[in-house]
FIDOGU-852179 format. One record per residue: residue number from 0; residue in three letters; x, y, z of N, C-alpha, C in turn. Coordinates in steps of 0.001 Angstrom, whole numbers. Example, Ala and Ser with C-alpha at 12.3 -4.5 7.8 and 13.67 -1.06 7.14 Angstrom:
// FIDOGU-852179
{n->0; res->ALA; nu->13190; nv->-5690; nw->7800; cau->12300; cav->-4500; caw->7800; cu->13200; cv->-3300; cw->7800} .
{n->1; res->SER; nu->12850; nv->-2250; nw->7080; cau->13670; cav->-1060; caw->7140; cu->12900; cv->30; cw->7870} .
END
This chain:
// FIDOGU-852179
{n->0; res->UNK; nu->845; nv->-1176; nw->0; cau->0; cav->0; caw->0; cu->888; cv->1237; cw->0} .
{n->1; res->UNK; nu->547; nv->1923; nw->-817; cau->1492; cav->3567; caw->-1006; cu->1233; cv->4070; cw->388} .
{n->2; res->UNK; nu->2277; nv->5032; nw->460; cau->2451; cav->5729; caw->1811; cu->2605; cv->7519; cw->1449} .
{n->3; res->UNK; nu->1717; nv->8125; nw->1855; cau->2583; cav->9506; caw->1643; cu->3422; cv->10046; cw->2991} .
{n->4; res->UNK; nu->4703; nv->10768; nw->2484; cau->5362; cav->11703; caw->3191; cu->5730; cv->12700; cw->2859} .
{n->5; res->UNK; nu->5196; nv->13563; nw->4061; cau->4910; cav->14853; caw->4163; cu->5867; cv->15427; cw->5308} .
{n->6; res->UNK; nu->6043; nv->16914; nw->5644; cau->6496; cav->17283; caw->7202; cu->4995; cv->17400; cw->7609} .
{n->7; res->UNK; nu->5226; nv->17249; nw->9444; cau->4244; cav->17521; caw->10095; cu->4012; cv->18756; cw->9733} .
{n->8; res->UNK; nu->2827; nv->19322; nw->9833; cau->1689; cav->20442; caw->10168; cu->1228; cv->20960; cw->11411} .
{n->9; res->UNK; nu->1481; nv->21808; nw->11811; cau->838; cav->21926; caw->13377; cu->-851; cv->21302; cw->13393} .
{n->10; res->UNK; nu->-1170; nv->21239; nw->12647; cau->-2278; cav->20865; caw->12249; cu->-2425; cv->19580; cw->12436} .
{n->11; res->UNK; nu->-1695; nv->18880; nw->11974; cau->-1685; cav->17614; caw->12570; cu->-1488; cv->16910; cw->14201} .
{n->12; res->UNK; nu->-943; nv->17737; nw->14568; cau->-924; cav->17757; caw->16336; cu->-1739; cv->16662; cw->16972} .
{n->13; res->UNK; nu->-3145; nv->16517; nw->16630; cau->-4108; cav->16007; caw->17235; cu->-3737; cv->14962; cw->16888} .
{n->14; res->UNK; nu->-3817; nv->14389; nw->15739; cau->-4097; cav->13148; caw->14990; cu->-2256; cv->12599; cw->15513} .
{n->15; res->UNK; nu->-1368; nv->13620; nw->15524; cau->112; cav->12663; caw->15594; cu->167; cv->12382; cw->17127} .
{n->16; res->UNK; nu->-982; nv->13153; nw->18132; cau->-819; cav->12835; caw->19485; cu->-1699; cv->11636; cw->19012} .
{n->17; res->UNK; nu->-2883; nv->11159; nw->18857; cau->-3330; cav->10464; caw->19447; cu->-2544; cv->9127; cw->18765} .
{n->18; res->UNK; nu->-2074; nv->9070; nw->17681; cau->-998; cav->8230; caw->17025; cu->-106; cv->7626; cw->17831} .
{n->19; res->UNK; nu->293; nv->8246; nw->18742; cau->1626; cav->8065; caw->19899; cu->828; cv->7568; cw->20696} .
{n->20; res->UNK; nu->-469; nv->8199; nw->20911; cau->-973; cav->7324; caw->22339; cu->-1617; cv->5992; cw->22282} .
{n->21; res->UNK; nu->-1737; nv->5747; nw->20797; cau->-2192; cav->4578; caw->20780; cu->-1111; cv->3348; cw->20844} .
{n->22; res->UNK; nu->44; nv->3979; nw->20640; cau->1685; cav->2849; caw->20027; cu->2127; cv->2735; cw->21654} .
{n->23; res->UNK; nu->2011; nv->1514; nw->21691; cau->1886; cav->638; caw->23172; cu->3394; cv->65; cw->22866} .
{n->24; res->UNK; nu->3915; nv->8; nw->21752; cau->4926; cav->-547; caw->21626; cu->6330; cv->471; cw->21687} .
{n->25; res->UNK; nu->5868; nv->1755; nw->21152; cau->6663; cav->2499; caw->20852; cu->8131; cv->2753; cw->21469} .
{n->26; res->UNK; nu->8102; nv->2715; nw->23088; cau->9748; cav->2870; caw->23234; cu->10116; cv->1647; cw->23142} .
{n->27; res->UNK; nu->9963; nv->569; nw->22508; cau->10700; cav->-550; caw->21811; cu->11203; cv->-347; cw->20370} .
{n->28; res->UNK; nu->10412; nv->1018; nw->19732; cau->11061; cav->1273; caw->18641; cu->12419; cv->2176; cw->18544} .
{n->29; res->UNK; nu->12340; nv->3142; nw->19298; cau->12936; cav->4338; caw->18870; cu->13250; cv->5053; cw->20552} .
{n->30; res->UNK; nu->14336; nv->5661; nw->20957; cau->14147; cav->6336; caw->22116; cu->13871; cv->8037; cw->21757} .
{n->31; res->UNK; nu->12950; nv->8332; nw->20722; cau->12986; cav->9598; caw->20144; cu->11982; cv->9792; cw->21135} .
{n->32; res->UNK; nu->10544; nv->9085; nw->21407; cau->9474; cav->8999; caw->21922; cu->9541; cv->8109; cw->23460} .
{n->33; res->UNK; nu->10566; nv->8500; nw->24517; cau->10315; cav->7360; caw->25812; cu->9475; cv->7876; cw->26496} .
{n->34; res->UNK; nu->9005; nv->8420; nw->27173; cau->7584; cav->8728; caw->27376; cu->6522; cv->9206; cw->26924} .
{n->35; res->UNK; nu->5406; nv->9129; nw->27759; cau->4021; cav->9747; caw->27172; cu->4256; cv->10822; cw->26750} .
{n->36; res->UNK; nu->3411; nv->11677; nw->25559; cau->3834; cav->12702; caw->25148; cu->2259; cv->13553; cw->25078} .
{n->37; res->UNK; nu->2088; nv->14467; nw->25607; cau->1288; cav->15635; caw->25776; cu->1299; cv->16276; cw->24131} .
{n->38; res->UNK; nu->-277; nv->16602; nw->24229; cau->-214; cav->17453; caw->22527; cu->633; cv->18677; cw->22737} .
{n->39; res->UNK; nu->989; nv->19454; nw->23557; cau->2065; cav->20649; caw->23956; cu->3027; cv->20105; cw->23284} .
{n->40; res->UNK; nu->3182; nv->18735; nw->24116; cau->4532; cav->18129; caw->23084; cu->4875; cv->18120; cw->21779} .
{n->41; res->UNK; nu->3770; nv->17312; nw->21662; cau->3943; cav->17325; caw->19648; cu->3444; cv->18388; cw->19116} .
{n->42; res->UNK; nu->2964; nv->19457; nw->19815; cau->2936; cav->20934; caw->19038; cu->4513; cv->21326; cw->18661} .
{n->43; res->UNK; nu->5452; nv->21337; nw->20355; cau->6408; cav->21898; caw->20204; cu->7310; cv->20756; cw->19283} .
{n->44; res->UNK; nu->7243; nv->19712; nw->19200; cau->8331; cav->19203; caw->18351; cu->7677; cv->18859; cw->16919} .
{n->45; res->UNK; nu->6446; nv->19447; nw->16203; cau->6190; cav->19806; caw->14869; cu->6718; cv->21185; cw->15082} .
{n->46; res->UNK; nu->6868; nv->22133; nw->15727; cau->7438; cav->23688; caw->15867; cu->8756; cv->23938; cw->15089} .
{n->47; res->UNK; nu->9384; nv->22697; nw->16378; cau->10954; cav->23025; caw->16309; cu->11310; cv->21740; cw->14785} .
{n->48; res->UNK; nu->11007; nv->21029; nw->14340; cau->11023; cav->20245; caw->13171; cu->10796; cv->21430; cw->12439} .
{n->49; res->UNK; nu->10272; nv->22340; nw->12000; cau->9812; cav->23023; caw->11012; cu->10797; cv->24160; cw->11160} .
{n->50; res->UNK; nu->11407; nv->24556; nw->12638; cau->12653; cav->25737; caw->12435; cu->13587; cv->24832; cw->12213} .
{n->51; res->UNK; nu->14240; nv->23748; nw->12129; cau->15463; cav->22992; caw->11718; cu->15321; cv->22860; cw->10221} .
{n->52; res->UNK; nu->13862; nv->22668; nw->9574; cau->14188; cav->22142; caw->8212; cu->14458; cv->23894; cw->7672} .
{n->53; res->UNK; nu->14091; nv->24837; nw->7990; cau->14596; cav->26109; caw->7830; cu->16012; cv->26610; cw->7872} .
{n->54; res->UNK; nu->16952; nv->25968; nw->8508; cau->17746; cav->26197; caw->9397; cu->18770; cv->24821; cw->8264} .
{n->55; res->UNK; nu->18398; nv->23851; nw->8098; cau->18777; cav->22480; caw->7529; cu->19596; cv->22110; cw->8367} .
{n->56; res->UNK; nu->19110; nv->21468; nw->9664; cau->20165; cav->20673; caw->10272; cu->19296; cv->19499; cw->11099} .
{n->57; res->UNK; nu->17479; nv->19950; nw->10502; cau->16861; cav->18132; caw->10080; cu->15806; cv->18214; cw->9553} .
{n->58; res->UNK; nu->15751; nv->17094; nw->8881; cau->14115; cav->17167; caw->8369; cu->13337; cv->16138; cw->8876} .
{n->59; res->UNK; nu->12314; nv->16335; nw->9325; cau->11402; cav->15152; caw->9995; cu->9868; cv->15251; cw->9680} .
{n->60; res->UNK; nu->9765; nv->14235; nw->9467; cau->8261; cav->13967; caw->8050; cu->7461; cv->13238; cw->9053} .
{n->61; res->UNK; nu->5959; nv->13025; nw->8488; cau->5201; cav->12137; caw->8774; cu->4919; cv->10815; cw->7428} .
{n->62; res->UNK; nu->4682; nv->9835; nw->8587; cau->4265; cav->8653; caw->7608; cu->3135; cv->8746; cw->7300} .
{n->63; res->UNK; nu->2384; nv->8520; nw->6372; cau->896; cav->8679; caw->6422; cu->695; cv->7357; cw->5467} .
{n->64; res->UNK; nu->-490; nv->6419; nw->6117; cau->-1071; cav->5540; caw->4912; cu->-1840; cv->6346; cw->3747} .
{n->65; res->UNK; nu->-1469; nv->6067; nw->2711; cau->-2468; cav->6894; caw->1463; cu->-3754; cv->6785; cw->1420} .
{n->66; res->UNK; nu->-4621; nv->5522; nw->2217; cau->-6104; cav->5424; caw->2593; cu->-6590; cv->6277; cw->3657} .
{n->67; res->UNK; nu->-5520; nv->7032; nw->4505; cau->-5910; cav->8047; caw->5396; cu->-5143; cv->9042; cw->5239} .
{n->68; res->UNK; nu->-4578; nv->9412; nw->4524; cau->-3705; cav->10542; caw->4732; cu->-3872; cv->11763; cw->6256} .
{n->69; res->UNK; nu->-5060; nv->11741; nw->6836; cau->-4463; cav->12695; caw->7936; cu->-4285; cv->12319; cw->9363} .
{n->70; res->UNK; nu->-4171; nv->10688; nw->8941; cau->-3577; cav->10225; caw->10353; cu->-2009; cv->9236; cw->10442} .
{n->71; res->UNK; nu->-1206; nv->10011; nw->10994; cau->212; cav->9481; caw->11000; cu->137; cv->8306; cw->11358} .
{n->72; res->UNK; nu->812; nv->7500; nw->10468; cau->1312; cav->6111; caw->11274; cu->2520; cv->5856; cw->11774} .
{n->73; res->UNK; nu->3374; nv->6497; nw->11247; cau->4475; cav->7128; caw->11681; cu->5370; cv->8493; cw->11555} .
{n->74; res->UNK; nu->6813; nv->8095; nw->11443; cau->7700; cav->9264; caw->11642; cu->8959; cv->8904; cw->10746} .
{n->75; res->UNK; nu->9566; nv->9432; nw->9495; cau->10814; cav->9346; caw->9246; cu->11483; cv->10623; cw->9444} .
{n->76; res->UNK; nu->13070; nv->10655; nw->9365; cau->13810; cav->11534; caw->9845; cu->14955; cv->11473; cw->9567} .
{n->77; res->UNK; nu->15577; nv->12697; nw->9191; cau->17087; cav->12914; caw->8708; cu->17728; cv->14151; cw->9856} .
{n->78; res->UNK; nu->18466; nv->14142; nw->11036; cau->18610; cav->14578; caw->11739; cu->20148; cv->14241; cw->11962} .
{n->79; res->UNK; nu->20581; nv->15140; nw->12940; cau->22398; cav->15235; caw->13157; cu->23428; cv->15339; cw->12426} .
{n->80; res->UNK; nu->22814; nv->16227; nw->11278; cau->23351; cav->16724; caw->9741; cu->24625; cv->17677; cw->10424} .
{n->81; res->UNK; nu->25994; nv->16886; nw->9357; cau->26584; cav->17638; caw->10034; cu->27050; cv->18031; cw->8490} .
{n->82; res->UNK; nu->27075; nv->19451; nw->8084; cau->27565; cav->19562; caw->6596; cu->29291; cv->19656; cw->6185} .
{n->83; res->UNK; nu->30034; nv->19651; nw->7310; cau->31304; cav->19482; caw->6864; cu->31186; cv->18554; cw->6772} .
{n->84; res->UNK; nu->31109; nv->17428; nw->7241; cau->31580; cav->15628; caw->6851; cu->30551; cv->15132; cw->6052} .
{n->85; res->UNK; nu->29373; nv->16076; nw->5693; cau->28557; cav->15827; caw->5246; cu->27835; cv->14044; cw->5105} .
{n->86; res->UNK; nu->27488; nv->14331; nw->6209; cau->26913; cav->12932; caw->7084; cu->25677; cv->13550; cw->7735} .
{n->87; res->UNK; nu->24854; nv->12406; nw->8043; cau->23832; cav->12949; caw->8976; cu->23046; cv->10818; cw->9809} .
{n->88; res->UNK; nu->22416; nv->11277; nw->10375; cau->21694; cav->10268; caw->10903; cu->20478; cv->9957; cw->10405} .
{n->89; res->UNK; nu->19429; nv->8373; nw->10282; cau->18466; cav->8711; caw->9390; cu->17440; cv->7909; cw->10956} .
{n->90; res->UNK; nu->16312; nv->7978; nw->11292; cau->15367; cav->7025; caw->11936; cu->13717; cv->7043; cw->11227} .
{n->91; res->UNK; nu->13352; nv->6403; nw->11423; cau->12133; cav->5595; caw->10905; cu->11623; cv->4946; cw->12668} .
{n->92; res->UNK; nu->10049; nv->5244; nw->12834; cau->9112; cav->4714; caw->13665; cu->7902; cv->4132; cw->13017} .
{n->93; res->UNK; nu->7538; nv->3212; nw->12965; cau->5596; cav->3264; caw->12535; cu->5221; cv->2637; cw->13756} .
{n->94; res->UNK; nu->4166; nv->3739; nw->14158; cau->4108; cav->3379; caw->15542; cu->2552; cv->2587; cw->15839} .
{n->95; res->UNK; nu->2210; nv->2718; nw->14768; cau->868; cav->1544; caw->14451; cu->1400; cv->277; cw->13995} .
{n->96; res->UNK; nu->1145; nv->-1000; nw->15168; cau->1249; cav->-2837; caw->14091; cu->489; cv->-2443; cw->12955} .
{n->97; res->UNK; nu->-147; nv->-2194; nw->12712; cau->-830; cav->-2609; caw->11819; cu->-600; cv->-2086; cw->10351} .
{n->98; res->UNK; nu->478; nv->-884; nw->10568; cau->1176; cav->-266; caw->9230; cu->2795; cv->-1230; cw->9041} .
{n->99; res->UNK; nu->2854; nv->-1757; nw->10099; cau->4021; cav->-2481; caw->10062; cu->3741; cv->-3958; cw->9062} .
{n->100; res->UNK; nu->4782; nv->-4324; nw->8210; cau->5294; cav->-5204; caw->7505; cu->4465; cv->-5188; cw->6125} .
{n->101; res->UNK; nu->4451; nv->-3727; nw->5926; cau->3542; cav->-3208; caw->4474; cu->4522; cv->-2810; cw->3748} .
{n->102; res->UNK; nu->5454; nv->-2751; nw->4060; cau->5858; cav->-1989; caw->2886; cu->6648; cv->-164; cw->3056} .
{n->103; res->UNK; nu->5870; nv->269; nw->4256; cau->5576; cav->1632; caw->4489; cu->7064; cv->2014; cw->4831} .
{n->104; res->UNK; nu->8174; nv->1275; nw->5679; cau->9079; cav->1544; caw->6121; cu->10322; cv->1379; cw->5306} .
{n->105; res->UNK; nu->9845; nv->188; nw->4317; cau->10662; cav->416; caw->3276; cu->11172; cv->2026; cw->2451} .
{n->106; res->UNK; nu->9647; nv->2162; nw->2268; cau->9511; cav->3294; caw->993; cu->10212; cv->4605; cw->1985} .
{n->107; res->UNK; nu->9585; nv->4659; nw->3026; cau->10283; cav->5755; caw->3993; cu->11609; cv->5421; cw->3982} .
{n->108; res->UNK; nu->12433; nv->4694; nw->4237; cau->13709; cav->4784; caw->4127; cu->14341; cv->5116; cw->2783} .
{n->109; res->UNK; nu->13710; nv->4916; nw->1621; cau->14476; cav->4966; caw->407; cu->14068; cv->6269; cw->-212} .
{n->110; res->UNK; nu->13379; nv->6684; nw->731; cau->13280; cav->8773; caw->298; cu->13887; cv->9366; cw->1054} .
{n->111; res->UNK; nu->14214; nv->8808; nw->2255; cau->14970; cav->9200; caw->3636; cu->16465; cv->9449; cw->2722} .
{n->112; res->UNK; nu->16807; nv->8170; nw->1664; cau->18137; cav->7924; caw->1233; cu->18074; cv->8955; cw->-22} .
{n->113; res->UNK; nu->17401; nv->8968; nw->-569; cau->17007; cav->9836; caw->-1924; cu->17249; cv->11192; cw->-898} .
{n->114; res->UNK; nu->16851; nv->11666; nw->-502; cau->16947; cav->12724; caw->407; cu->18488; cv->13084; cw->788} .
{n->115; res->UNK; nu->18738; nv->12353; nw->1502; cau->20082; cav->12652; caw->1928; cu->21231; cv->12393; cw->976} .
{n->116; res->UNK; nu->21516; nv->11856; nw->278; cau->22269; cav->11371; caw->-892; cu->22011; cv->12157; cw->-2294} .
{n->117; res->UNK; nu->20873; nv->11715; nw->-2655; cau->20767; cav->12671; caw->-4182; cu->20485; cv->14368; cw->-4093} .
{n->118; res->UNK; nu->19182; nv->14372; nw->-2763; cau->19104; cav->16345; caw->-2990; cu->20154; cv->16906; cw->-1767} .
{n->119; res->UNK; nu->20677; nv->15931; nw->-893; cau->21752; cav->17122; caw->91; cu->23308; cv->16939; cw->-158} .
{n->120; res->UNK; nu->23272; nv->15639; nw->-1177; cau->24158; cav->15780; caw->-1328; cu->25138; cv->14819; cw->-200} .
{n->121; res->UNK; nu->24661; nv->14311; nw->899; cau->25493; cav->13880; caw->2242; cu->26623; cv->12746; cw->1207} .
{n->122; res->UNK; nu->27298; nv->12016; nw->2439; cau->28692; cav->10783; caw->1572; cu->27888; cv->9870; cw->2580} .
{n->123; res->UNK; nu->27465; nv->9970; nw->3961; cau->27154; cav->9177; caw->4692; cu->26030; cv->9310; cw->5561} .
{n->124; res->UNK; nu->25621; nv->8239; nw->5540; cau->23778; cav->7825; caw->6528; cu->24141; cv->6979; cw->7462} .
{n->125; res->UNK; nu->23545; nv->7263; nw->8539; cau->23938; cav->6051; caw->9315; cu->22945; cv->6289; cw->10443} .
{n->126; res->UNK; nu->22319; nv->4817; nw->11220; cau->21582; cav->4699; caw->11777; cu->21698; cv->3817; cw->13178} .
{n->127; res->UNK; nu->20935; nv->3793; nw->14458; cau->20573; cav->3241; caw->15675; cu->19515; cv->2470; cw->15705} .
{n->128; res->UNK; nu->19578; nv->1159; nw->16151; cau->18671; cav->231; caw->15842; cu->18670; cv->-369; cw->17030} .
{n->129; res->UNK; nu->17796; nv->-462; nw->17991; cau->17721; cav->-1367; caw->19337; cu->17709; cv->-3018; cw->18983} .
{n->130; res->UNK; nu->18981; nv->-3144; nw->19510; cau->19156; cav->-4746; caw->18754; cu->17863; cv->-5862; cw->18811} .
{n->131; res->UNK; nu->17394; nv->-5590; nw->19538; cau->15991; cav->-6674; caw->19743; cu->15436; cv->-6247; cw->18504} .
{n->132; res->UNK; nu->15109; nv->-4570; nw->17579; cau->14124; cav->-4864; caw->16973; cu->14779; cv->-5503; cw->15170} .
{n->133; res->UNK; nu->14212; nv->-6730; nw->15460; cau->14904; cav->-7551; caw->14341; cu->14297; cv->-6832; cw->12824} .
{n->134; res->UNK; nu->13014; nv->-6930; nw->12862; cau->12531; cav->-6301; caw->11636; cu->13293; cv->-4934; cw->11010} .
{n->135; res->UNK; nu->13462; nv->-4234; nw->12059; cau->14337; cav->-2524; caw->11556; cu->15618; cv->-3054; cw->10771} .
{n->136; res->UNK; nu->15945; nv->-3904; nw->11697; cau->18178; cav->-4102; caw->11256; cu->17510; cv->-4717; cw->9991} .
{n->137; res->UNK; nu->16492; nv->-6112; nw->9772; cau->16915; cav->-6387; caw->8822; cu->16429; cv->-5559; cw->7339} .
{n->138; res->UNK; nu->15237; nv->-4143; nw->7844; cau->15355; cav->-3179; caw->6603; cu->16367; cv->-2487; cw->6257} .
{n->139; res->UNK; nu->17096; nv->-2165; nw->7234; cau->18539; cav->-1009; caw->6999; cu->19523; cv->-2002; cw->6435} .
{n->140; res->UNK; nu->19849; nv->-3502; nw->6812; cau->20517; cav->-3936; caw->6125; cu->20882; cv->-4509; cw->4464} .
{n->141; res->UNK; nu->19027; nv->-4335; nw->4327; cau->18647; cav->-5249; caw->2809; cu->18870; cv->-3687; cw->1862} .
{n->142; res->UNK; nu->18907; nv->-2278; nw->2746; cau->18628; cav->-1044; caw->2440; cu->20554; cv->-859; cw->2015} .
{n->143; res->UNK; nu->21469; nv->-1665; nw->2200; cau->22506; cav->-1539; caw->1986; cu->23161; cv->-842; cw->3149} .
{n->144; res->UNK; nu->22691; nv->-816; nw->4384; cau->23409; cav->-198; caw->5360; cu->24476; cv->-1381; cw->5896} .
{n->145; res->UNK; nu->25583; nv->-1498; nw->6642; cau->26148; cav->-2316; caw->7056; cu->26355; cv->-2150; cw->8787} .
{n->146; res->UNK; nu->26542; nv->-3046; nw->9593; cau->26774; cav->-2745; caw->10469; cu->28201; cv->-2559; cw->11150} .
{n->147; res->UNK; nu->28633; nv->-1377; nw->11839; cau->29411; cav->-855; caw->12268; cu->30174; cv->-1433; cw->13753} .
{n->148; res->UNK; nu->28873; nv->-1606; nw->14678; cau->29687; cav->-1559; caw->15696; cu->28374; cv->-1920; cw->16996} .
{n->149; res->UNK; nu->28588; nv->-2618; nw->17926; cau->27282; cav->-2461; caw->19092; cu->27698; cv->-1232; cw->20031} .
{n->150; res->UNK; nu->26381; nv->-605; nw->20447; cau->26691; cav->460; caw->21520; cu->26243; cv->-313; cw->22602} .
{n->151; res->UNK; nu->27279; nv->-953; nw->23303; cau->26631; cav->-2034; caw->24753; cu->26186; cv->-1383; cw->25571} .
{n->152; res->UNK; nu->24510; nv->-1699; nw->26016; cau->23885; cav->-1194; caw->27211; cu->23929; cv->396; cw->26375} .
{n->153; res->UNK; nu->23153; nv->726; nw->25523; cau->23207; cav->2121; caw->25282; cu->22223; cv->2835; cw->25803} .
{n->154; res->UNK; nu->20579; nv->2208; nw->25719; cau->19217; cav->2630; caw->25973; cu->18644; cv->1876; cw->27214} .
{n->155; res->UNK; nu->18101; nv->2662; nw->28478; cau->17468; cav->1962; caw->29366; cu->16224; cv->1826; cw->29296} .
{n->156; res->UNK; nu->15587; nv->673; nw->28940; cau->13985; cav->385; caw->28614; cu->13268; cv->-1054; cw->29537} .
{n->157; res->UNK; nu->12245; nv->-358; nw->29880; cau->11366; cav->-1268; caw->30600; cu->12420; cv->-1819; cw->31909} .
{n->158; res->UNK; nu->13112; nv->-310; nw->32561; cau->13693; cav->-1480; caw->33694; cu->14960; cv->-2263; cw->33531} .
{n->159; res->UNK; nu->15565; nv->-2100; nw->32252; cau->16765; cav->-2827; caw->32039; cu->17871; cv->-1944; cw->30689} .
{n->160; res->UNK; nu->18982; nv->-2442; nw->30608; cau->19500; cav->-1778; caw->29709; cu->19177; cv->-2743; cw->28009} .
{n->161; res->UNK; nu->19804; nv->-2078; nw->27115; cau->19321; cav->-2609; caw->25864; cu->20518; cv->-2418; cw->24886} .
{n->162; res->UNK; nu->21304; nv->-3211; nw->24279; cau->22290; cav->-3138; caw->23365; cu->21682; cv->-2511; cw->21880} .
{n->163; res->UNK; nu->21934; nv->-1142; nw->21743; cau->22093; cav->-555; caw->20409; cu->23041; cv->-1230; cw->19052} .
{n->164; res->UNK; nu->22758; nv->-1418; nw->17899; cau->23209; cav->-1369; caw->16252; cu->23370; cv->-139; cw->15773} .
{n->165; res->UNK; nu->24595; nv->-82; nw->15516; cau->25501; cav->830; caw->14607; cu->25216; cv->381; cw->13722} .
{n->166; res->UNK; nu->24470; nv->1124; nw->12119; cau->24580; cav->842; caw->11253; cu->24565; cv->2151; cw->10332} .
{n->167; res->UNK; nu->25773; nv->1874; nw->8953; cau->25828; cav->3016; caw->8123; cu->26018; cv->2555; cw->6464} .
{n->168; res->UNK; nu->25532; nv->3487; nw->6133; cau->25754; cav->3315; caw->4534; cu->26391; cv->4426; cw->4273} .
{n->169; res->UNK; nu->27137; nv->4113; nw->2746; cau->27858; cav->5698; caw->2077; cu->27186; cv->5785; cw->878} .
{n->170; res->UNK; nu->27342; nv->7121; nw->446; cau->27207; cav->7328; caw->-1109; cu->27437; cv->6065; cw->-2089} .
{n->171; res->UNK; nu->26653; nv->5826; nw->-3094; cau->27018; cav->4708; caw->-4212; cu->28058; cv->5461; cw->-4555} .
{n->172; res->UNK; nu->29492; nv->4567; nw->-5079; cau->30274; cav->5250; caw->-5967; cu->31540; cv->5695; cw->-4973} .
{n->173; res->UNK; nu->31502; nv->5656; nw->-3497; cau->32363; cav->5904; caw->-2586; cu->33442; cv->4957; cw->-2116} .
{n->174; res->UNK; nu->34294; nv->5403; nw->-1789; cau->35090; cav->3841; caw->-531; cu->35690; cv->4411; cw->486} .
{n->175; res->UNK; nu->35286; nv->3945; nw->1593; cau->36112; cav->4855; caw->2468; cu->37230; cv->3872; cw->2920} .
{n->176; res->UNK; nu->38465; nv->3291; nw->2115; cau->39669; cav->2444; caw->1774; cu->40792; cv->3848; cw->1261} .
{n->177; res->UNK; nu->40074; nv->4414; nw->609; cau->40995; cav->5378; caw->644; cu->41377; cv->6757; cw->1584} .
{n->178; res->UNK; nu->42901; nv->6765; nw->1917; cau->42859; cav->7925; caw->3089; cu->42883; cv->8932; cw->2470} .
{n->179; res->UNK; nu->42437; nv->9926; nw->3252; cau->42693; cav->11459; caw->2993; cu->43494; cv->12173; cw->2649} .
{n->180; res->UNK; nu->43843; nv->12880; nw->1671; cau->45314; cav->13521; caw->868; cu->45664; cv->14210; cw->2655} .
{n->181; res->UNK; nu->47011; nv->14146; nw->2929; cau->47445; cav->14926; caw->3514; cu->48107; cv->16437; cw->3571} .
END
């Protein structure tokens, strides 16, 4: 099923709170969202999303199923843009099961990559994956990301710690085998 992505809308506020309040699963996805979040909340972080993509140092979209377009199912994101090394970080949430294993997170990642690669131009993407969630690693990996490195005990969830995935991709056409002219 097609997915549109869009940036949030303050307008959307309502519909992306009650989105969050329904995702029972959610800090198993992502630690973007570890607690409950107040519509104040997602006013102020559609606010400040909308002065960064101004600013370009992130862009953060909504997922939307194309049979509803004005209710988020999730969140993609290009954030921790750094333009000298021209790198940045990418995350993906769908915080509804029921948008999960459609398809939706695919397509979000490969505009996430179109995004950062073809219109900004970045050399490198790279992403955090809570090692339990198997489904994410194995999209970022089939997505050509590789894995880097574990961050042991990085995220504390439900009461315990949780081993983070390092994973990054570069530009097609790159190698980072070669060193830097001195």
């Amino acid at each position: 099923m097609p997915v549109v992505i869009r940036p949030f809308e303050l307008g959307d506020s309502e519909a992306f709170h009650l989105a969050l309040s329904d995702a029972e699963d959610l800090h198993l996805l992502t630690t973007t969202f570890e607690r409950p979040w107040t519509v104040c909340d997602v006013r102020s972080y559609v606010s400040r999303a909308q002065d960064e993509a101004i600013a370009k140092t992130a862009f953060r979209y909504g997922v939307f199923d194309a049979g509803d377009p004005s209710m988020p199912v999730g969140f993609a994101e290009l954030h921790g843009l750094d333009w000298i090394h021209r790198r940045g970080s990418v995350g993906i949430a769908l915080w509804q099961p029921a948008a999960r294993g459609k398809g939706h997170g695919s397509l979000a990642l490969q505009w996430l990559l179109n995004l950062g690669f073809r219109r900004l131009g970045l050399h490198r993407l790279q992403a955090t994956v809570f090692e339990t969630n198997k489904p994410s690693l194995k999209l970022f990996e089939n997505s050509g990301f590789r894995r880097e490195g574990i961050l042991k005990e990085y995220a504390f969830v439900e009461g315990g710690f949780l081993d983070v995935v390092l994973l990054a991709r570069l530009a097609v056409g790159s190698s980072n085998t070669t060193p830097a002219s001195t």
